[in-house]
VEXKOLZA-832196 format. One line per 4 residues: for each residue x, y, z of C-alpha. Coordinates in nm, 4 decimals. Layout:
# residues N
X Y Z; ...
//
This chain:
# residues 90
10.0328 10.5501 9.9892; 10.4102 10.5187 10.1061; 10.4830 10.6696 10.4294; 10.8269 10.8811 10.4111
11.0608 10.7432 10.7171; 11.4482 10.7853 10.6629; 11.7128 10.5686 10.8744; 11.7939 10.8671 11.0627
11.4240 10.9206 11.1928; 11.4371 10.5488 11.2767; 11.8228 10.5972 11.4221; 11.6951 10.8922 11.6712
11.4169 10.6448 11.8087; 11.5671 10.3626 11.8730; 11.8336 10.6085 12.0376; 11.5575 10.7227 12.2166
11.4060 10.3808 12.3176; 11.7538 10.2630 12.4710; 11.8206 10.5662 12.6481; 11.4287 10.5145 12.8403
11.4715 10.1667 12.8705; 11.8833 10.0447 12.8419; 11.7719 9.7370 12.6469; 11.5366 9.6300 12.4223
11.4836 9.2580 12.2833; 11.5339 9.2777 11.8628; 11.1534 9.1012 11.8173; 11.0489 9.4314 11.9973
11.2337 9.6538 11.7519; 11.0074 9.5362 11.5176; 10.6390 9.5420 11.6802; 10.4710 9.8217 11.5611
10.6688 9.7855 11.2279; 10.3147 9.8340 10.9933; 10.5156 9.7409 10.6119; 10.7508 9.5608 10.4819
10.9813 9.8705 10.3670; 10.9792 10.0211 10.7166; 11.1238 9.6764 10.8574; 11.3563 9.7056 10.6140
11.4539 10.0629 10.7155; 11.4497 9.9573 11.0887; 11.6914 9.7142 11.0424; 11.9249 9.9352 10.8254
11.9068 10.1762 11.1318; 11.9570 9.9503 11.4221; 12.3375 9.8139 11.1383; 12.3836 10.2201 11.1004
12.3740 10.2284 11.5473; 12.5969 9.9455 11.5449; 12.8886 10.0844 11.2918; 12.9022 10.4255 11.4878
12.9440 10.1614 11.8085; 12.5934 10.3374 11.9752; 12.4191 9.9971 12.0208; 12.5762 9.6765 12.1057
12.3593 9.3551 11.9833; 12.3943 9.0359 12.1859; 12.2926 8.6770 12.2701; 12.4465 8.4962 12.5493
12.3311 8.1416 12.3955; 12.2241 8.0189 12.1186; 11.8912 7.9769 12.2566; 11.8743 8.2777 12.4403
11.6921 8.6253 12.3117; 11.9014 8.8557 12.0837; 11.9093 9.2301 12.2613; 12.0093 9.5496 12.1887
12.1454 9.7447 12.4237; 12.2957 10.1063 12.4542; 12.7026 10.1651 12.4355; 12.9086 10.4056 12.5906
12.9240 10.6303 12.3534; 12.5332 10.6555 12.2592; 12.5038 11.0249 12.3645; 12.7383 11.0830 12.1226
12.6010 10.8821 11.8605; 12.2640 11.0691 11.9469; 12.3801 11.3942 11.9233; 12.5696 11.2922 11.5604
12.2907 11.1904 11.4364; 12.0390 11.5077 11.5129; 12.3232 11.6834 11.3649; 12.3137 11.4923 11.0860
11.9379 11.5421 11.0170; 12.0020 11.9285 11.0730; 12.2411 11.9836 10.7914; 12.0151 11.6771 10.5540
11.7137 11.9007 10.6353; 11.5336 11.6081 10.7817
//
């Protein structure tokens, strides 16, 4: 059975995530990920956050953990996106 999640259900919490937390570390974006097509819609999400300039993703070294962290405008970006679902009937 395929469980119905859309990129906007996974945009709002990972919205919601960063706005409890400020950062989270991309490995954790994907630890209670349960199949293969919800990593894939996770990851669609978390490039959707980054075009509308919500998230910022970023690695100090090369080495270093890759995080994602909330931008200035993520309120915004929040609001948008409930909107969004609103008028999709999400």
């Amino acid at each position: 059975t395929l469980e119905k999640i859309t990129v906007r259900e996974k945009m709002t919490l990972l919205l919601d995530k960063l706005h409890q937390r400020g950062s989270l570390g991309f490995e954790a974006l994907f630890e209670q990920v349960r199949t293969r097509m919800e990593i894939v819609v996770t990851f669609l999400a978390m490039l959707e956050l980054v075009k509308v300039r919500a998230i910022r993703i970023v690695q100090e070294e090369l080495d270093s953990p890759i995080l994602i962290e909330a931008a200035a405008g993520m309120d915004e970006a929040a609001e948008q996106v409930a909107l969004d679902e609103e008028q999709n009937g999400a």
